[in-house]
Structures are given as structure tokens and as C-alpha cells.
N, C-alpha and C positions, 0 to 999 in steps of 0.2 A: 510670714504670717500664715502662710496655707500652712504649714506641716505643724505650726501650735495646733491650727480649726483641728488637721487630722487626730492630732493627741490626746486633741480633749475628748473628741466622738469617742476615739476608742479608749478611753480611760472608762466613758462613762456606758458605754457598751459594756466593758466586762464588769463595773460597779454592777447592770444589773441583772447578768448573768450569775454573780455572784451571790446578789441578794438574792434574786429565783431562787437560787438552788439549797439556798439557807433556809429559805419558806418553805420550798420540797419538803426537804430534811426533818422539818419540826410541827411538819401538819400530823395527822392522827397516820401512823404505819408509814410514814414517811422513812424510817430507817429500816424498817422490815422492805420497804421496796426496794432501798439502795442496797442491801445483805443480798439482796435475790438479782440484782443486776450485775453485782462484784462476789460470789459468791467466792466460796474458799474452795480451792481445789482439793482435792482427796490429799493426804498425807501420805510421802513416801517417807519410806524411813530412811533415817539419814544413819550415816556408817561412816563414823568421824575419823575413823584410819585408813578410808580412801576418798574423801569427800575431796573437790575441788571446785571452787568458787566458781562463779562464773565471771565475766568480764565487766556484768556492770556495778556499779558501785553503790549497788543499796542491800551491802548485807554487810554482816559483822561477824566473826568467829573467834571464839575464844578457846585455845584448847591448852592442856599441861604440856611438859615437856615429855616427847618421846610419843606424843599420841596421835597422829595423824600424820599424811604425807604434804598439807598443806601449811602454810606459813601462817600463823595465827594473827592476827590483831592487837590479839592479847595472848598474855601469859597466862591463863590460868591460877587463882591462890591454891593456898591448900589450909583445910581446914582443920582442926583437933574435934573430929567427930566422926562416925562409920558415916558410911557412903549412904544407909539408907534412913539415915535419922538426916539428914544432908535433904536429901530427897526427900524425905519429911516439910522440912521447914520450907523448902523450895515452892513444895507444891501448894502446903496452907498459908504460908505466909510473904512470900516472894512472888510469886506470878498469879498475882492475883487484881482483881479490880473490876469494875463495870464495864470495860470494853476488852477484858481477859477471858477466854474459854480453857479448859484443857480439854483438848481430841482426845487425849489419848495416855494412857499409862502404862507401860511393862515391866512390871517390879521383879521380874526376872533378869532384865537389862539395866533395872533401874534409867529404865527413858522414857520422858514425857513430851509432848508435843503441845504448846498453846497458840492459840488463834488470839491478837489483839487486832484488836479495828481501828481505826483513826479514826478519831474526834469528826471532824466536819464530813467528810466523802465513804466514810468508814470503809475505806479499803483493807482489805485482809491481809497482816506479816504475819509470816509463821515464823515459831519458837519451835528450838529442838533443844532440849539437854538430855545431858549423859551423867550420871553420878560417877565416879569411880572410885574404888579403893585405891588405898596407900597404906597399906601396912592397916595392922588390928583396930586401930582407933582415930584413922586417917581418912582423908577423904579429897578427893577435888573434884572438877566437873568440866565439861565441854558444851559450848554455848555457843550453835547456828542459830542467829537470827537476820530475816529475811524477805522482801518486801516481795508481793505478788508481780504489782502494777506499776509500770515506772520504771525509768531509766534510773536516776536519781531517787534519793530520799534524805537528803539536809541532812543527813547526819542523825534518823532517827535510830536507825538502829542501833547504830552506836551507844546513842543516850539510853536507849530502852534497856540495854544490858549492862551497862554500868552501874544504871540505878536500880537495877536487878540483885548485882552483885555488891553494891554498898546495903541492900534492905538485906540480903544474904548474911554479910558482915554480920550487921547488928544484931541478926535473929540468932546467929549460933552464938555473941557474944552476950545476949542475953536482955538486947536493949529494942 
């Protein structure tokens, strides 16, 4: 019976640390505070033919074959498009949204860096792509992405780039 009393105390302790911090969140500059307490660290650039992961398990990389020293996640597609009409659609119509920024552009590298936040705690992942050529009217790309805070992350990363690369899809197929 005691260790139910305990369960329920702390069931209903974190209910309302949870809720606190949801009222935090949604009062007036309530996410401008949390932006400024988890702020985004400066962008390194990532140089995806020597990058290697680090051990914990909240990042995702996606690269083609032949292009980096690490084991990729994914394979890479390849697309029927140059690398910078590629990086076009990427940048207006793929990595984009209310909790999406892009830091950063070098259309000489064709690499972009995006900042998305998380919904509720709005902590900061960083996005890295690389465009790359394949032949005159070819294209593919390499895709770090990477949580700041946190050991883990459920599998967000994962999903943020898949659903990256299926909006990808459709935008060069025209849908």
C-alpha cells in the first residue's frame, strides 16, 4: 500500500511540473525565455567525408555511397535534377515550418544548416545538408541531423529526416 501512496505523490508531482511548465511556455515571451535558456550553439560546419557520430543516439546521418568515413543510417536517393535546383527545393520547400530556421547558406558548397525547435521544451536540433552532384543532371545529398540536449531522442531524428526526404520526393516529382 505504501509504495501505491508513493506512485501516486509522484505521478501527481510531475502532472504538475508538467503543467507549470506548459503555462511557462504559453504565457506572453514564454518561448522567447525558453530560446534564451536552451539557446543554439554556434554552427560548426560539418565536413561529411570525415564526420563521425558521436556515441549517443540522437542523431541521424544520411549519406550516398562513397561519401564519408562513417556508416550511414541511410543511403542516400539520388535524384533526376542538378544539385542546385535540389538545394532549391530543399531550402523553400523541405526544411521549412514554424519551428524551422535556416542559420546558414553556401551555395558555393551548396550547404545549409537549419535550426528546428521542439514543440513543447523547444530545444534546439541542428540540420546540416550537402547537395551533391552526380553527373550533369544528377543530384543527391548528405543529411546530419542532431539533437543539442539529451542523451536520447525517441527516434526524432530519424523521423524529421525521412519526412524531410519523402517532402523532398514529392517536390522534385512535382507533387
Amino acid at each position: 500500500m505504501r509504495m501505491v501512496t508513493v506512485l501516486a505523490w509522484t505521478a501527481l508531482i510531475a502532472g504538475l511540473l508538467a503543467a507549470a511548465a506548459a503555462l511557462y511556455i504559453h504565457l506572453p515571451g514564454g518561448r522567447e525565455r525558453l530560446g534564451a535558456a536552451f539557446g543554439t550553439p554556434a554552427f560548426t560546419a560539418v565536413d561529411f567525408a570525415t564526420l563521425r557520430k558521436t556515441p549517443r543516439p540522437n542523431q541521424f546521418l544520411v549519406l550516398p555511397p562513397g561519401l564519408g568515413a562513417e556508416k550511414p543510417d541511410l543511403v542516400a536517393p539520388v535524384f533526376d535534377l542538378p544539385a542546385d535546383r535540389l538545394a532549391d527545393l530543399w531550402r523553400n520547400q523541405v526544411a521549412v515550418g514554424t519551428d524551422v530556421a535556416e542559420r546558414r547558406w553556401d551555395p558555393a558548397t551548396l550547404t545549409a544548416d537549419h535550426v528546428e525547435r521542439t514543440r513543447l521544451m523547444r530545444y534546439p536540433d541542428l540540420v546540416s545538408a550537402r547537395f551533391v552532384p552526380v553527373g550533369d543532371r544528377r543530384s543527391t545529398l548528405a543529411v546530419y541531423s542532431r539533437s543539442v540536449y539529451g542523451y536520447g531522442d525517441r527516434g526524432v531524428n530519424q523521423r524529421r529526416v525521412r519526412l524531410w526526404l519523402d517532402r523532398l520526393s514529392k517536390a522534385v516529382n512535382g507533387g
